[in-house]
N, C-alpha and C positions, 0 to 999 in steps of 0.2 A: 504494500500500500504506500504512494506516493504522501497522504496526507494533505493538508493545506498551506505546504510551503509555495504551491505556486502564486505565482505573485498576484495575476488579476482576481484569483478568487480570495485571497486575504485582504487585497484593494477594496472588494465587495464590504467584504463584512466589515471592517475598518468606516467605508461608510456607512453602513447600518448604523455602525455603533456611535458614531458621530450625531448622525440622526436622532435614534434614542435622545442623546442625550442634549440634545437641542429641543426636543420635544417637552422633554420633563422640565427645560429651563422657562419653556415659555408656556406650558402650564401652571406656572407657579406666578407670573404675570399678574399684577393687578389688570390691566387693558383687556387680555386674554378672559379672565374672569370673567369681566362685566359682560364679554360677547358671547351669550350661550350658544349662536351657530358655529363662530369659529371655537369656542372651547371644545363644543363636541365633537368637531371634523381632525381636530386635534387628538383627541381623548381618544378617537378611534383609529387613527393611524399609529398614537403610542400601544393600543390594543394588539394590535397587528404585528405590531414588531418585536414585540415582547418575549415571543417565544423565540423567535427567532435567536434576537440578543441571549438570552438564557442558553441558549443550545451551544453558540458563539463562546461562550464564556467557558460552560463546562470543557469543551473540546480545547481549547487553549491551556485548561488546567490540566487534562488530560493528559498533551503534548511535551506541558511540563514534567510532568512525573515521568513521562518514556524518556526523554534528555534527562536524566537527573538518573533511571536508569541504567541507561547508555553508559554515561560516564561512573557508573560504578563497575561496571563491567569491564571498564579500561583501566582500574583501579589493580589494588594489591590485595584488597581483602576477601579471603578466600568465604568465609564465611558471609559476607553483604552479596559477595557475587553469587552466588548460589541460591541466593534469598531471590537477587534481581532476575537471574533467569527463569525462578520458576512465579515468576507473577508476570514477566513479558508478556507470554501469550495472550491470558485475558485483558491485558492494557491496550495490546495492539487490537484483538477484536471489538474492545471498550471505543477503540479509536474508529476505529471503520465505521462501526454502527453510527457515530456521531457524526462522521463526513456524510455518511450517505443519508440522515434525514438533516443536514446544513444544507444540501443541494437539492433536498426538495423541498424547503423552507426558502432557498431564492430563486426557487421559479416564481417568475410574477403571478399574481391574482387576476383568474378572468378578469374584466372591467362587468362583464354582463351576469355575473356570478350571483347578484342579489336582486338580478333583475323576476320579475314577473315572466310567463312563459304564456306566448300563443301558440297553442298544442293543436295539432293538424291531423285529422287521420282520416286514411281513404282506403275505400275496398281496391285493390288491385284486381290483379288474375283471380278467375273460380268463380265469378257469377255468385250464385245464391250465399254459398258458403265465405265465400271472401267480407259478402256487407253484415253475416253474422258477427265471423270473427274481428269485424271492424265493431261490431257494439261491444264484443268482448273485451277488448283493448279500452275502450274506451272507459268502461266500467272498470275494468282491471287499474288503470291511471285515477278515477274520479275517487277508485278507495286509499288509491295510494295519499291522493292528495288530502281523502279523509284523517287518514292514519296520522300524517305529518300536522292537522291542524291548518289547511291549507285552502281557502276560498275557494272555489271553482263556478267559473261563470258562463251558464252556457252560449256563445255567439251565433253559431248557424250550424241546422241541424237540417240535411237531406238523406230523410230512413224510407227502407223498401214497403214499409205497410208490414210486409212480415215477419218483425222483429228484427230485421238488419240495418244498420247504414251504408248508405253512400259514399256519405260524408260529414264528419262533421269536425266544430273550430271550436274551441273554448278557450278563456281566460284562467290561468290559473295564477294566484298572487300568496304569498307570503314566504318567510325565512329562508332566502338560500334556496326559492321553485327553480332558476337555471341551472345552478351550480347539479342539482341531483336529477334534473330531467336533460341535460343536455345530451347527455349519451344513450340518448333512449331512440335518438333520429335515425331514420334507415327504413329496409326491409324487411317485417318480422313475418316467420313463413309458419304455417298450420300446417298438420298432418294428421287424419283423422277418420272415420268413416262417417260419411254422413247419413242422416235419418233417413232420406229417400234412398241410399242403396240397397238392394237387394241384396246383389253378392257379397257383400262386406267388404268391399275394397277401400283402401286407403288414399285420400285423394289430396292433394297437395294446394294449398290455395294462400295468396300475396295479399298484405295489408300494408300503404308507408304510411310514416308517421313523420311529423316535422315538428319539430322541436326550436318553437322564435323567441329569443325576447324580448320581451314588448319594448318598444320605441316611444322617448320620453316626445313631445311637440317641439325641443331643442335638437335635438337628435338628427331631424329629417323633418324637412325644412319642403311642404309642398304648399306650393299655388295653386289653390284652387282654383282659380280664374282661368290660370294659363293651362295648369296640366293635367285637370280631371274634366271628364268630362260624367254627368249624373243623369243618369236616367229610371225615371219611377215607373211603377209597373203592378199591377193587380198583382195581390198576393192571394197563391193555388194553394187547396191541399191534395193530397191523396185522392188521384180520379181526377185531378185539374176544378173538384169544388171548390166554390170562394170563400176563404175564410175569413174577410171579412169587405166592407162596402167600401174601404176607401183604397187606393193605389198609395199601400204604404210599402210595396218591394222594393228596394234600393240595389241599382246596379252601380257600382263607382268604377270606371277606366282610367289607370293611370297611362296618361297620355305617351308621356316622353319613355318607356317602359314596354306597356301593353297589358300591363298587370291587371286582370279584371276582377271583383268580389261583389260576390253578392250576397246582398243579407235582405230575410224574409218574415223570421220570426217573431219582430216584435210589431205591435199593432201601429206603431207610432213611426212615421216616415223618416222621424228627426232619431231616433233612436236607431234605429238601422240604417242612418249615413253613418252617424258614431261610432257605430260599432265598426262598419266597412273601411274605415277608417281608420280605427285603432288595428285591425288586421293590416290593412295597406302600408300603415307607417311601420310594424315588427317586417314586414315581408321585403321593402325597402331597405331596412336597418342590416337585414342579413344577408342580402343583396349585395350590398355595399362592402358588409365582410368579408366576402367571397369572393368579392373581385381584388379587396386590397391580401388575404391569403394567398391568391393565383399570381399576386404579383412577388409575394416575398417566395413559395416554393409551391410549382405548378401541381405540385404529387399532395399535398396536404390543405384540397380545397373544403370551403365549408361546406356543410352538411345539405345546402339547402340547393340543387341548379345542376351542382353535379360533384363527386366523392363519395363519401359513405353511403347517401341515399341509394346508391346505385347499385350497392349490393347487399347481400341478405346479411344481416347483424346477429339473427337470431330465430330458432326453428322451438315451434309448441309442438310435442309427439302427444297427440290425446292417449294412442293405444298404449304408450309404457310410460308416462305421465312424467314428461320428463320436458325441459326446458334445457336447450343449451344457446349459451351465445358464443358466438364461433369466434370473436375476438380475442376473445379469452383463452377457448377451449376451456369453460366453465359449465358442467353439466348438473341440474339440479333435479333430485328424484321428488319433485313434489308440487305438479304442475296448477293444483287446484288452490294452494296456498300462494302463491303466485299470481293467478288471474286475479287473487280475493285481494291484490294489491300488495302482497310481502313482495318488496323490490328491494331492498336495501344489500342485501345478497349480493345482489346481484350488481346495483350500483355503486355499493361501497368497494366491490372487485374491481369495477372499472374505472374509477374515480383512482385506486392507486394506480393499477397502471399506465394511467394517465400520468400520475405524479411523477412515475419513475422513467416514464419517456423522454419528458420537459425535464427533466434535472440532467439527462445525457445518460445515465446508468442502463445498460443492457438489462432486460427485466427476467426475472428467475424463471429456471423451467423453458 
């Protein structure tokens, strides 16, 4: 193990630790005080760094005892030397362990990590069975979000009449909804026999999902004048009945784009441009991530136009009740606890491997 003698990463934490401690100087401010927005924005950037510095600190002390070590071992005393080589090993692994979560402690912070999530999900391939296991998904997520304490708002909602969806968009809002559903975007593929087969065969059917975070009105910046164009429209249900007497459907085109959304659900015209709207601005937002991703490295674009989505992230086996995400090579025997919303599993798996990619560390296994 190389350790943290090289130089740009002790450069890192050296400013870390500068930071901290500029942090704690000017919390301590009378000016600072009186301003509870900047106190807090403060308060929580020393939150942040905290562990960091802590980890920083231990490792350094660490580093000391292995020099201190060393030079007993270049020593005379036969007796201290003997002492020091049989404690080396557990200091050197003391030390590793401490390099490698300092390097996943300065990979930066998503920016959209605390954002709010406009959650996408469409039946792909498989006709009947595809817009079930799209309501499946979609309830599998609505418990997850129950679970976590987590608002869930529905936006637009196109289902078959016979208990499937088409399609549908929701709002999902509170602690940390991007940072645990980001890695949920892609292809998740069923396998299963369905209720109308006779011969029991097993048949295979595609559901994506999109995974946005919602876009503040600073964010993404649209003219309505210049680049949407709105068009109202009788709201249908099921059978093309009217569900109600006014042209409250909202189609929104973003012009310079082509982005089209429509929203149906709510009885109120002005409520369903808002809504088409808060989807247009997240769909923009990640838009725009995905072009400046394709600009830093062509091979790690975002999830949303083209990259992950494109390929299958993760297979439901109904017949041996089994869930694996192929990212991973993470197999889970217990696929009803899962659609019931138990994802942490499964997120919390991907979520490190995520950590240990961005820190540059080859991942175990």
């Amino acid at each position: 193990m190389g350790g943290i003698e090289d130089r740009t990463l002790s450069a890192r934490l050296e400013g870390v630790e500068n930071r901290f401690a500029e942090l704690e100087r000017k919390l301590g401010q009378p000016e600072v005080l009186a301003d509870k927005r900047t106190y807090a924005q403060l308060a929580r950037e020393r939150a942040q760094t905290q562990e960091l510095v802590g980890c920083a600190r231990d490792y350094r002390r660490a580093l000391d005892e292995l020099t201190q070590h060393k030079a007993i071992l270049e020593g005379e005393d036969e007796e201290l030397k003997e002492l020091a080589r049989a404690e080396l090993p557990e200091l050197q692994k003391k030390l590793a362990l401490l390099e490698a979560r300092l390097r996943r402690l300065l990979v930066p912070p998503d920016p959209n990590d605390n954002k709010n999530v406009i959650l996408e999900i469409r039946a792909g391939t498989g006709g009947d069975e595809a817009a079930l296991f799209c309501a499946e998904l979609f309830r599998m997520y609505s418990r997850y979000a129950e679970r976590r304490g987590w608002k869930l708002e529905l936006l637009s909602l196109n289902s078959t009449g016979l208990g499937g969806i088409k399609e549908v968009v929701a709002l999902i809002g509170g602690q940390g909804a991007y940072s645990r559903l980001k890695f949920e975007g892609g292809v998740h593929r069923v396998q299963r026999v369905p209720a109308t087969e006779a011969a029991g065969r097993i048949h295979t059917s595609a559901v994506t999902v999109a995974v946005l975070p919602e876009a503040d009105e600073v964010e993404v910046k649209i003219n309505e004048d210049k680049d949407l164009r709105i068009d109202v429209m009788r709201a249908s249900g099921p059978g093309g009945q009217s569900v109600n007497t006014t042209d409250s459907a909202v189609r929104v085109t973003h012009l310079p784009t082509g982005i089209v959304i429509v929203c149906r659900d709510e009885k109120s015209q002005h409520k369903n441009k808002a809504r088409a709207l808060k989807i247009l601005r997240a769909r923009l937002l990640d838009r725009a991530r995905a072009e400046q991703e394709a600009r830093i490295a062509q091979s790690r674009r975002a999830m949303v136009g083209s990259g992950d989505r494109s390929e299958r992230i993760r297979t439901y086996n109904f017949p041996q009740s089994r869930v694996t995400d192929h990212r991973i090579n993470l197999t889970l025997h217990r696929l009803d606890d899962v659609l019931d919303g138990a994802l942490d599993q499964l997120i919390d798996a991907l979520g490190t491997r995520r950590q240990i990619e961005a820190a540059g560390a080859p991942p175990a296994g």
